[in-house]
C-alpha positions, -999 to 999 in steps of 0.1 A, spaced: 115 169 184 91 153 200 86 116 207 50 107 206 23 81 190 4 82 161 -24 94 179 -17 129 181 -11 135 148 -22 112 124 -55 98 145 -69 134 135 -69 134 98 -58 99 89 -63 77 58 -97 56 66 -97 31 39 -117 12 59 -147 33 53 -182 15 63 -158 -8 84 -153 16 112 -174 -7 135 -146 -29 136 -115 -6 148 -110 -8 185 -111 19 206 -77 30 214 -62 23 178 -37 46 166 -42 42 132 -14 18 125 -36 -11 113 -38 9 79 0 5 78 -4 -30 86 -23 -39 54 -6 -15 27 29 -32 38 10 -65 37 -3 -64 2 17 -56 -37 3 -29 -56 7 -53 -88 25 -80 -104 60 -74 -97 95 -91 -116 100 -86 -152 84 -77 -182 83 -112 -188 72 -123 -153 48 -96 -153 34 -99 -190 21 -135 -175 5 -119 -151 30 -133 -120 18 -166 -122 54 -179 -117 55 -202 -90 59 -234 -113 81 -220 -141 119 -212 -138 144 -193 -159 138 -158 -150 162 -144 -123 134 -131 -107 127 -158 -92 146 -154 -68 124 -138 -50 91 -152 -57 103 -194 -63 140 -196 -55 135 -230 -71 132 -217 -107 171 -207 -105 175 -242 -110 164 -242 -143 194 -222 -155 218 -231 -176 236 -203 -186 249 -168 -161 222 -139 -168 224 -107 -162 188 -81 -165 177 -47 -162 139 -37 -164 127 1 -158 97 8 -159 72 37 -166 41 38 -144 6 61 -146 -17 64 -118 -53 78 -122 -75 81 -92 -114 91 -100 -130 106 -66 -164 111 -62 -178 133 -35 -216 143 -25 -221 137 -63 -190 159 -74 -160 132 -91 -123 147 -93 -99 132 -111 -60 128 -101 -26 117 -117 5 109 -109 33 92 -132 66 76 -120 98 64 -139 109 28 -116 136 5 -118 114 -28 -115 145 -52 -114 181 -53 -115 203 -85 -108 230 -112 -120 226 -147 -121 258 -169 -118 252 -206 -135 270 -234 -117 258 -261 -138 282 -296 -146 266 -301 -180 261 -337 -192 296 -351 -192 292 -354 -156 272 -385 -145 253 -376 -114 217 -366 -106 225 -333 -92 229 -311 -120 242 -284 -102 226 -248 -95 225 -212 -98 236 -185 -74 214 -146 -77 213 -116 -61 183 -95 -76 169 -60 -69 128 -61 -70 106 -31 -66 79 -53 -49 49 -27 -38 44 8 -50 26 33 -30 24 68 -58 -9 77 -63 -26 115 -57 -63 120 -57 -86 149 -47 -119 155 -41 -148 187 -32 -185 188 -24 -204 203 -2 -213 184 35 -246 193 48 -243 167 77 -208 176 97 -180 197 97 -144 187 112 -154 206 143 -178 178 147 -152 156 151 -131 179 172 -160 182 197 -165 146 197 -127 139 206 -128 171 231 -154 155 251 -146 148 288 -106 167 284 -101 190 308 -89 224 300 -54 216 312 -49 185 296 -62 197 259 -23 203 250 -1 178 234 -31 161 215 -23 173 183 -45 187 153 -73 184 183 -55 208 207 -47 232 174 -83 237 170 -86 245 207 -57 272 201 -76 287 168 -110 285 186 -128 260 169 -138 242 198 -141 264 231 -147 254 266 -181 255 284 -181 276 315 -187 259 347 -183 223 322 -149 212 326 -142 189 300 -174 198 279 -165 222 245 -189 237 221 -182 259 189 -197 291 178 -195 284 138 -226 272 127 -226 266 86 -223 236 72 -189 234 49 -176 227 12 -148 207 21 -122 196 -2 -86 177 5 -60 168 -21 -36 135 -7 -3 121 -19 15 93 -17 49 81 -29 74 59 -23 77 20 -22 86 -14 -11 122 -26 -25 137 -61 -20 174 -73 -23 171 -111 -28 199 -136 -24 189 -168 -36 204 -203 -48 181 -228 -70 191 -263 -81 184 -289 -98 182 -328 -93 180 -350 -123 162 -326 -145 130 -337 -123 128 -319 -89 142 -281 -85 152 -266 -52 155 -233 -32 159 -208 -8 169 -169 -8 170 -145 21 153 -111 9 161 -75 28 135 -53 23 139 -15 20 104 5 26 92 44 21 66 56 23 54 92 24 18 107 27 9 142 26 -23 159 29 -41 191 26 -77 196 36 -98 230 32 -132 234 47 -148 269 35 -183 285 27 -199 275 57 -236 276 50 -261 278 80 -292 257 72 -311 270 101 -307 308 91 -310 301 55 -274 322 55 -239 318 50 -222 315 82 -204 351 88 -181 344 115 -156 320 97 -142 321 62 -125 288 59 -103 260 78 -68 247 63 -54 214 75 -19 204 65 -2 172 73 29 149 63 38 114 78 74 99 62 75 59 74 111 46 69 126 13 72 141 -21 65 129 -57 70 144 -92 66 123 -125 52 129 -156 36 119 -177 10 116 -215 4 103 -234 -33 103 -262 -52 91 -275 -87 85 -310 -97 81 -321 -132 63 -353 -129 59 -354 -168 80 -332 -192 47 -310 -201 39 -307 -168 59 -288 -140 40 -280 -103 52 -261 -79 52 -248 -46 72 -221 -26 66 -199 12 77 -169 21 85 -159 60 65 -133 77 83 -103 71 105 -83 101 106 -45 101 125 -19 121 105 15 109 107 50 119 80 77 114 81 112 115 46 137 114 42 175 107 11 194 112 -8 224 107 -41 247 111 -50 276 96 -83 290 105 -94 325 87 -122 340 104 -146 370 94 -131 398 120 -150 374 144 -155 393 177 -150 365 205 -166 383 240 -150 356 261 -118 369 259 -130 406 242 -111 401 213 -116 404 174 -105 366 153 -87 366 117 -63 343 102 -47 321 130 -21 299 120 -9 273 147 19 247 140 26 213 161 58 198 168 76 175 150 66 143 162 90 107 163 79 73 169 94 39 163 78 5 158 83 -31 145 58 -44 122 57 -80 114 38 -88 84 21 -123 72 40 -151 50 26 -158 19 18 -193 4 16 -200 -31 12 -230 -54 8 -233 -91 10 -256 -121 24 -250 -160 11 -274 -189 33 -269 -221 24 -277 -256 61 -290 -267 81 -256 -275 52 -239 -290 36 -224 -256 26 -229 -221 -4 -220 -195 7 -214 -158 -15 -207 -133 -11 -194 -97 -28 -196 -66 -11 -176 -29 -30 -177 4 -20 -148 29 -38 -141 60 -37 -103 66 -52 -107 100 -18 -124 113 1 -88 116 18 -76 144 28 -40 161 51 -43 183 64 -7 204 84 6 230 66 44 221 31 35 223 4 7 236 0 -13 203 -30 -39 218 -56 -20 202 -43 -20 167 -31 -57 168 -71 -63 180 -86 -43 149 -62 -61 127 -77 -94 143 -111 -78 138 -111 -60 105 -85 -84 81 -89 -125 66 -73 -152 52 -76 -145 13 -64 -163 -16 -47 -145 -50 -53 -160 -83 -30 -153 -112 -32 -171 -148 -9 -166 -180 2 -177 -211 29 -177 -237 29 -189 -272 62 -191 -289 67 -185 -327 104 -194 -333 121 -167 -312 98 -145 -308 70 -148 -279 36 -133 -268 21 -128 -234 -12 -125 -218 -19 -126 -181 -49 -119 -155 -49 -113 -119 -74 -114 -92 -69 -105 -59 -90 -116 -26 -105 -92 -7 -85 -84 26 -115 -74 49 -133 -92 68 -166 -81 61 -183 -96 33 -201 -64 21 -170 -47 17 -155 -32 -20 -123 -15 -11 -106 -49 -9 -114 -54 -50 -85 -57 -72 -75 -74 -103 -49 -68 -132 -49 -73 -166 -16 -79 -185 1 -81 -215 36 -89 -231 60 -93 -260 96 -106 -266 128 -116 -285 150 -146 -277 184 -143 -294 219 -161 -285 228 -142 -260 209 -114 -253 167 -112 -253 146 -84 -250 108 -85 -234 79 -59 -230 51 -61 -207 21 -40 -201 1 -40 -170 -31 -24 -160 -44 -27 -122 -78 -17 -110 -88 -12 -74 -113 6 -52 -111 23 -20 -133 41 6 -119 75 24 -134 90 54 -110 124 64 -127 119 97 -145 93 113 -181 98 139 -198 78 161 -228 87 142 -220 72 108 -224 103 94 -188 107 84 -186 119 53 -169 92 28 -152 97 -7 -152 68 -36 -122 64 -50 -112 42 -83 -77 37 -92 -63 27 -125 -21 20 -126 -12 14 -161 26 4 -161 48 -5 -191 81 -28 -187 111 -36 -206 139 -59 -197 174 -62 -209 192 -95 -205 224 -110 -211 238 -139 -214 271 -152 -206 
C-alpha cells in the first residue's frame, strides 16, 4: 500500500457538490473540503421518535434521554431512571436528471436511532434544599446518515473525460505522468498520448462525443456515545454538560461508463473506441471527541427557554481509495508504437492517507409555551458556521482546502418548530425543519433542505411507546469532472429520505 493524498485518486472523479461553485475551490484542493461539510451537517432530525416527531426543536424541553446529546440540561427534568430503544427504518429516493434524461435511485436502511439508560438521582420533596438533584445518561445516537444511491445517463455533446485528462496532462512531462492516479491510467490505456517534440503537451486520437452514464453509492454514518449529567435547581433553572465520542463511516463507490462516441464533425460514430469504464471506492474511518454545555430556565411555569453549545468536533480519520480503467477500443491500430488497441484494463494501488478534521460548534436556542397539560409549541433556532473547518495532515499540504472552505462555506442558522397536544395519555406530534443554506454564494440550491415530521404516542406507568415519521428533502448539484471552461457537464439531483421511528421506554 501506498501512502498518498486525495489527489491522486479521488481529485479525478470526485463528488462535486459544489457544482456552479467551482469558482471558489482553490487551486491545489484535494477534494477534502466536500468531507469538511458532509461531517459538518445531519442528514435529519436525529433522537427519538418523540424528539424527532417534533421536528428536533428540543433545546428548551427536557425529559427525553436524548438529550443528552443535544441539551444535557433536559436530564434535569427527570424524575424517574429510563431506559429506551428506537430503530428505525429509512428510504432514500434520489431523482437525477441529465441532458434532459431523469433516473431514479433507491436505497433503504434498517438503523438503530438511539439506545441508552438514564439513572435518576433525584431527593424528592422531603428534602428541603433548592437543588433537586440530577440525572446521570449514557446514550447511543445515530446523528448523520450518509446511504443514498443515484444514477444518471445522457448524452454529452460538449466534453468527454479525456477533456479533463488533457486539461490535467498539460505541462507533465512524460516521466513524471506515473503515480497521478486515474490521470496516469488514461496515459497507460491511451487516452491521452504525448506530442512528439512537446514534452509535457498530450493530445487524444478519439474524437466522438460520449453517452456517459455513472451510478454512485454511499453508506454509512455518524454515531455518538454521549455521557451526560443534567440537574435541576429549585424546579426553576436546569443544568448540563456531556462529553460525546463520535464514531464516523463513511463509504463511497462509483462506477462511471462513457460509450457511443459520436463524431459531430464527421457526422459518424467514432470507430476507434467502444467505451470507457471508471471504477472507484473511498472508505473514510474514524472517531472524534466533543462536548456539550445547556441550560433551561423557566421564568414562568408555561414558559421554559433554553440555551445549550456544542464544541467543535475533533477527528482522527483514515481513508483508503481503489481505482480502475477499463478502456475497450475498436481493434484500434495505434502507428506510434505499430500496434493493434482492445480492451485494456489498468488498476492503481491501494492508496492510504490520514487526516484530522475539526468541525464547527453548533449554537442553539429555543423557547416552549405550554397550555397547562393539554399541549406545548417549542421552537428552535442553531447557528453553525461551516466555514470555521479545519484539515489538518502530516500526508498532504491541507492550505488549499482549509482556503476553499473559507471561500466556499457561511455562517447559517437552522430553524426547527413543533408541537404536541396531549389527550389524556395519549399524544400527537407535528414538526418542521428548515435548514440554512451552507454556501456561500447566494445563487446557490444545493444547500436547500427542510423536513417535515410527524408523530404519535402512549404514556402508561412505566412504560410508553412513541412513533415518528420524518420526511427530508434536499437538492444537490454533481459535476463527475470539473473544466476550466464551465462546460463541465452537471447532473440535478433531488433527494427524498422518508424515515419511520419507534421508541421503547421503560421506567424504573
Amino acid at each position: 500500500m501506498k501512502k498518498l493524498t486525495k489527489l491522486t485518486v479521488v481529485g479525478m472523479l470526485m463528488v462535486c457538490s459544489v457544482g456552479k461553485l467551482s469558482a471558489q475551490v482553490e487551486s491545489g484542493s484535494f477534494g477534502y473540503y466536500t468531507d469538511a461539510l458532509r461531517f459538518s451537517s445531519i442528514s435529519s432530525t436525529t433522537g427519538s421518535a418523540r424528539m424527532q416527531g417534533l421536528g428536533g426543536a428540543n433545546t428548551s424541553l427536557g425529559g427525553d434521554i436524548t438529550t443528552a446529546a443535544s441539551n444535557p440540561a433536559g436530564l434535569g427534568y427527570f424524575n424517574r431512571s429510563v431506559f429506551a430503544v428506537t430503530p428505525s427504518l429509512n428510504f432514500n429516493t434520489s431523482d437525477a436528471t441529465f441532458a434532459d434524461e431523469k433516473n431514479s435511485g433507491y436505497l433503504n436502511k434498517f438503523n438503530l436511532s438511539t439506545l441508552g439508560v438514564a439513572f435518576n438521582f433525584s431527593k424528592g420533596d422531603v428534602v428541603q434544599d433548592k437543588f433537586k438533584g440530577g440525572t446521570f445518561a449514557i446514550n447511543y445516537q445515530r446523528v448523520n446518515d450518509f446511504y443514498n444511491e443515484f444514477t444518471y445517463e445522457g448524452y454529452n455533446d460538449n466534453s468527454s473525460i479525456i477533456d479533463y485528462f488533457l486539461e490535467q496532462s498539460n505541462g507533465i512531462p512524460v516521466n513524471s505522468i506515473d503515480n497521478r492516479g486515474l490521470l496516469s491510467l488514461a496515459y497507460y490505456n491511451y487516452l491521452i498520448n504525448p506530442v512528439a517534440d512537446q514534452d509535457g503537451t498530450y493530445d487524444s486520437f478519439v474524437l466522438g462525443y460520449p453517452r456517459q452514464s455513472e451510478t454512485v453509492k454511499t453508506v454509512g454514518g455518524q454515531s455518538q456515545w454521549s455521557f451526560s449529567y443534567g440537574g435541576n435547581y429549585d424546579d426553576k433553572l436546569y443544568f448540563g454538560a456531556g462529553l460525546g465520542i463520535v464514531g464516523l463511516r463513511y463509504k463511497n463507490t462509483k462506477r462511471y461508463t462513457e460509450n457511443s462516441f459520436y463524431d459531430f464533425a464527421n457526422d459518424a460514430d467514432d470507430p476507434t473506441i467502444n467505451s470507457i469504464s471508471a471504477d472507484e471506492s473511498l472508505e473514510i474511518t474514524g472517531t472524534g471527541v466533543n462536548a456539550t454545555f445547556g441550560f433551561i430556565y423557566r421564568p414562568l411555569d408555561l414558559v421554559r427557554v433554553g440555551v445549550s453549545y456544542t464544541t467543535p468536533t475533533i477527528y482522527d480519520l483514515n481513508e483508503v481509495s481503489t481505482y480502475a480503467l477499463t478502456t475497450n477500443y475498436n481493434n484500434f491500430y495505434y502507428e506510434p508504437e505499430d500496434t493493434v488497441l482492445n480492451v485494456l484494463t489498468s488498476d492503481g494501488d491501494l492508496l492510504e492517507s490520514s487526516y484530522q478534521m475539526t468541525t464547527p460548534g453548533r449554537l442553539s436556542a429555543g423557547v416552549s409555551v405550554f397550555a397547562g397539560k393539554k399541549g406545548f409549541v417549542s421552537a428552535d433556532v442553531e447557528l453553525v458556521n461551516y466555514s470555521t473547518a479545519r484539515l489538518r495532515s502530516t500526508d498532504f499540504s491541507a492550505n488549499a482546502d482549509n482556503r476553499t472552505i473559507e471561500n466556499l462555506y457561511k455562517s447559517t442558522l437552522n430553524y426547527r418548530v413543533g408541537a404536541e397536544a396531549r389527550l389524556d395519555i395519549f399524544r400527537l406530534r407535528a414538526g418542521y425543519v428548515l435548514y440554512g443554506n451552507p454556501y456561500a454564494s447566494s445563487d446557490s440550491s444545493t444547500g436547500n433542505k427542510q423536513s417535515v415530521t410527524a408523530g404519535a404516542g402512549i404514556r402508561l406507568s412505566n412504560f410508553y411507546v412513541d412513533l415518528g415519521i420524518i420526511n427530508t428533502f434536499s437538492n444537490q448539484n454533481y459535476s463527475p469532472y470539473i473544466l476550466a471552461n464551465n462546460v463541465s457537464p452537471e447532473v440535478s439531483i433531488k433527494n427524498r429520505t422518508t424515515s419511520g421511528l419507534i421508541t421503547f421506554g421503560f421506567t424504573f
